[in-house]
Wavefront OBJ file of the C-alpha trace (Angstrom):
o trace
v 8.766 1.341 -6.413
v 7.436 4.463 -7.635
v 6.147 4.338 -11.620
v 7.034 8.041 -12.932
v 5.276 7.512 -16.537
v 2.402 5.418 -14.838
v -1.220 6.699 -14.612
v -1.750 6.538 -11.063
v -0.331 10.345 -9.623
v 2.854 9.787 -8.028
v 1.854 11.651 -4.680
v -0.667 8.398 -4.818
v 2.588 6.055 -4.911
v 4.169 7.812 -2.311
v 1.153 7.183 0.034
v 0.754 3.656 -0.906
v 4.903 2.914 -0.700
v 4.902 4.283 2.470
v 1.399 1.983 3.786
v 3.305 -1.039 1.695
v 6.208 -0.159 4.520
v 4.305 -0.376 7.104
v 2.359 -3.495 6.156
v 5.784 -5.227 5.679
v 7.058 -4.102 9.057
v 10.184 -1.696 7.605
v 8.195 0.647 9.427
v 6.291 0.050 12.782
v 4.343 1.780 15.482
v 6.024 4.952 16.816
v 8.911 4.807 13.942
v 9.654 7.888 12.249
v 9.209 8.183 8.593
v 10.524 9.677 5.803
v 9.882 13.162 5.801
v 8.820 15.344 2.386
v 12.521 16.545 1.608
v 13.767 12.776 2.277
v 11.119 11.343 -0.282
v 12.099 13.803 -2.912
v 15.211 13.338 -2.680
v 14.747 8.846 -2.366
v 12.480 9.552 -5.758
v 13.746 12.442 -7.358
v 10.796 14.194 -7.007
v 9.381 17.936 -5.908
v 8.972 17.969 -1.672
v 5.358 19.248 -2.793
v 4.728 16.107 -4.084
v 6.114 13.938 -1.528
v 4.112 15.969 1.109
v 0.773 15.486 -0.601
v 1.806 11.514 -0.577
v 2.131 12.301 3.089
v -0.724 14.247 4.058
v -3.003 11.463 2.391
v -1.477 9.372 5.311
v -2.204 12.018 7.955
v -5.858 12.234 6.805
v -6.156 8.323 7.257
v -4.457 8.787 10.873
v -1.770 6.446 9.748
v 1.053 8.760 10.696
v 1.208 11.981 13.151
v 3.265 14.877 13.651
v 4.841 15.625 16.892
v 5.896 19.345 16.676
v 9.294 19.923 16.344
v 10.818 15.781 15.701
v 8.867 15.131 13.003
v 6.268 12.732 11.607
v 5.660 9.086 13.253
v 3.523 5.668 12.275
v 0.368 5.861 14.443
v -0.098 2.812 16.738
v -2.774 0.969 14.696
v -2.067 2.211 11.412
v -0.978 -1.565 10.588
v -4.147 -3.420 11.709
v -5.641 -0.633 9.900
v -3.810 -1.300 6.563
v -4.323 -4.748 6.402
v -8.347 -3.917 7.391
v -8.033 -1.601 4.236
v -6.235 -3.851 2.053
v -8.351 -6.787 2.800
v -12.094 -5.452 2.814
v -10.809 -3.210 -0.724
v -8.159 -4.163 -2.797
v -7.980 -8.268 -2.228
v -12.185 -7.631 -2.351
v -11.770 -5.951 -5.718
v -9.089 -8.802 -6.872
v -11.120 -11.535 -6.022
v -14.212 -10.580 -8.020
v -11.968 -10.065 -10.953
v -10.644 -13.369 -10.655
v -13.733 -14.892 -10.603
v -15.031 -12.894 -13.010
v -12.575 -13.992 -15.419
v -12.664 -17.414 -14.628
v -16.626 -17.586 -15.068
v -15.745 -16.199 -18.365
v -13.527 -18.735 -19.581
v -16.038 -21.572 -17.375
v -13.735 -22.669 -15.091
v -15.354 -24.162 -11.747
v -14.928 -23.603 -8.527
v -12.541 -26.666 -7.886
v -10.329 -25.612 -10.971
v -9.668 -21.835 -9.231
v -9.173 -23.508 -6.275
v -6.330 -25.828 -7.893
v -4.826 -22.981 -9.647
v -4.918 -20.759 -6.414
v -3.023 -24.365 -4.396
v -0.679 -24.249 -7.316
v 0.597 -20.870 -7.262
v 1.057 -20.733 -3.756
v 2.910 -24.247 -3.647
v 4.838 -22.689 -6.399
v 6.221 -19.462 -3.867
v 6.660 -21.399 -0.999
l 1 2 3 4 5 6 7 8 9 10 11 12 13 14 15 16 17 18 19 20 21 22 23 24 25 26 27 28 29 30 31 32 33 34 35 36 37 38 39 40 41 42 43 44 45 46 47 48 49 50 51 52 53 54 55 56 57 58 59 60 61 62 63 64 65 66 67 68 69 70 71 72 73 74 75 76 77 78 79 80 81 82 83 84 85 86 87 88 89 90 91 92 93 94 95 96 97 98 99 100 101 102 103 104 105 106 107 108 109 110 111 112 113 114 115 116 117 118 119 120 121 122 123
Protein backbone atom coordinates (compact mmCIF):
# COMPACT_ATOMS: atom_id res chain seq x y z
CA UNK A 1 0.00 0.00 0.00
CA UNK A 2 1.16 3.34 0.74
CA UNK A 3 4.95 3.48 2.51
CA UNK A 4 4.62 6.64 4.99
CA UNK A 5 8.52 6.57 6.08
CA UNK A 6 9.54 5.60 2.40
CA UNK A 7 11.47 8.00 0.09
CA UNK A 8 9.24 8.16 -2.71
CA UNK A 9 6.52 11.35 -1.70
CA UNK A 10 3.39 9.84 -0.73
CA UNK A 11 1.21 12.06 -3.19
CA UNK A 12 3.57 9.80 -5.69
CA UNK A 13 1.99 6.53 -4.01
CA UNK A 14 -1.29 7.77 -4.22
CA UNK A 15 -0.94 8.25 -8.04
CA UNK A 16 0.69 5.01 -8.62
CA UNK A 17 -2.01 2.97 -6.10
CA UNK A 18 -4.60 4.38 -7.88
CA UNK A 19 -2.86 3.40 -11.79
CA UNK A 20 -1.97 -0.15 -9.87
CA UNK A 21 -6.10 -0.16 -9.54
CA UNK A 22 -6.73 0.36 -12.66
CA UNK A 23 -4.16 -1.99 -14.18
CA UNK A 24 -5.70 -4.76 -11.96
CA UNK A 25 -9.23 -3.98 -13.07
CA UNK A 26 -10.65 -2.79 -9.30
CA UNK A 27 -11.16 0.14 -11.28
CA UNK A 28 -12.28 0.33 -15.01
CA UNK A 29 -13.34 2.70 -17.72
CA UNK A 30 -16.02 5.20 -16.62
CA UNK A 31 -15.75 4.01 -12.73
CA UNK A 32 -15.58 6.62 -10.26
CA UNK A 33 -12.66 6.90 -8.02
CA UNK A 34 -11.75 7.77 -4.83
CA UNK A 35 -12.01 11.27 -4.35
CA UNK A 36 -9.23 13.55 -2.19
CA UNK A 37 -11.29 13.44 1.20
CA UNK A 38 -11.86 9.50 0.60
CA UNK A 39 -7.98 8.92 0.13
CA UNK A 40 -7.15 10.82 3.23
CA UNK A 41 -9.25 9.37 5.09
CA UNK A 42 -8.31 5.29 3.37
CA UNK A 43 -4.48 6.57 4.29
CA UNK A 44 -4.68 8.82 7.01
CA UNK A 45 -3.37 11.45 5.21
CA UNK A 46 -3.99 15.49 4.48
CA UNK A 47 -6.85 15.82 1.35
CA UNK A 48 -3.93 18.16 -0.04
CA UNK A 49 -1.96 15.35 -0.43
CA UNK A 50 -4.32 12.95 -1.78
CA UNK A 51 -5.36 15.63 -4.40
CA UNK A 52 -1.84 16.19 -5.67
CA UNK A 53 -1.76 12.11 -6.03
CA UNK A 54 -4.82 12.88 -8.08
CA UNK A 55 -4.06 15.69 -10.18
CA UNK A 56 -0.81 13.74 -11.36
CA UNK A 57 -3.55 11.38 -12.84
CA UNK A 58 -5.53 14.22 -14.42
CA UNK A 59 -2.36 15.57 -16.10
CA UNK A 60 -1.74 11.99 -17.65
CA UNK A 61 -5.59 12.02 -18.80
CA UNK A 62 -6.06 8.88 -16.81
CA UNK A 63 -9.03 10.19 -14.90
CA UNK A 64 -11.56 13.27 -15.59
CA UNK A 65 -13.83 15.36 -13.75
CA UNK A 66 -17.38 15.67 -14.66
CA UNK A 67 -18.63 18.83 -12.80
CA UNK A 68 -20.70 18.26 -10.08
CA UNK A 69 -20.41 13.82 -9.70
CA UNK A 70 -17.03 13.74 -9.39
CA UNK A 71 -13.85 12.27 -10.87
CA UNK A 72 -13.96 9.09 -13.37
CA UNK A 73 -11.20 6.52 -15.09
CA UNK A 74 -10.78 7.82 -18.67
CA UNK A 75 -11.58 5.18 -21.35
CA UNK A 76 -7.99 4.23 -22.30
CA UNK A 77 -6.27 5.05 -19.26
CA UNK A 78 -5.63 1.09 -18.96
CA UNK A 79 -4.04 0.42 -22.39
CA UNK A 80 -2.29 3.47 -21.46
CA UNK A 81 -0.89 2.11 -18.12
CA UNK A 82 0.23 -0.98 -19.28
CA UNK A 83 1.95 1.15 -22.49
CA UNK A 84 3.62 3.11 -19.53
CA UNK A 85 4.50 0.32 -17.42
CA UNK A 86 5.89 -1.73 -20.16
CA UNK A 87 8.05 0.75 -22.38
CA UNK A 88 9.39 2.31 -18.52
CA UNK A 89 9.38 0.46 -15.55
CA UNK A 90 9.64 -3.45 -16.90
CA UNK A 91 12.33 -1.48 -19.54
CA UNK A 92 14.22 -0.16 -16.53
CA UNK A 93 13.88 -3.77 -14.66
CA UNK A 94 15.10 -5.66 -17.36
CA UNK A 95 18.39 -3.82 -17.88
CA UNK A 96 19.00 -4.18 -14.22
CA UNK A 97 18.56 -7.72 -14.39
CA UNK A 98 20.82 -8.15 -16.95
CA UNK A 99 23.05 -5.94 -15.69
CA UNK A 100 23.44 -7.87 -12.66
CA UNK A 101 23.58 -11.04 -14.17
CA UNK A 102 26.51 -9.93 -16.64
CA UNK A 103 28.09 -9.03 -13.44
CA UNK A 104 28.04 -12.20 -11.76
CA UNK A 105 28.59 -13.97 -15.73
CA UNK A 106 25.63 -15.67 -15.98
CA UNK A 107 24.51 -16.42 -19.75
CA UNK A 108 21.75 -15.91 -21.49
CA UNK A 109 20.33 -19.56 -21.09
CA UNK A 110 20.96 -19.40 -17.21
CA UNK A 111 18.52 -15.98 -16.93
CA UNK A 112 16.35 -17.61 -19.03
CA UNK A 113 16.14 -20.79 -16.59
CA UNK A 114 15.91 -18.66 -13.62
CA UNK A 115 13.16 -16.41 -15.27
CA UNK A 116 11.14 -20.35 -16.29
CA UNK A 117 11.75 -21.12 -12.68
CA UNK A 118 10.23 -18.35 -10.94
CA UNK A 119 7.32 -18.23 -12.95
CA UNK A 120 6.72 -22.15 -12.69
CA UNK A 121 7.19 -21.41 -9.09
CA UNK A 122 3.81 -18.72 -8.99
CA UNK A 123 1.79 -20.58 -11.14
Amino acid sequence: MIDMDGEKPIYIQIAEWLETEIIDGTLQADDKVYSQYQLAELFNINPATAGKGLTILLDAELIYKKRGLGTFVSADARNKLLTKRKDGTLRRLVQELLNEAALLGLQDEQLIELIQAERKERS
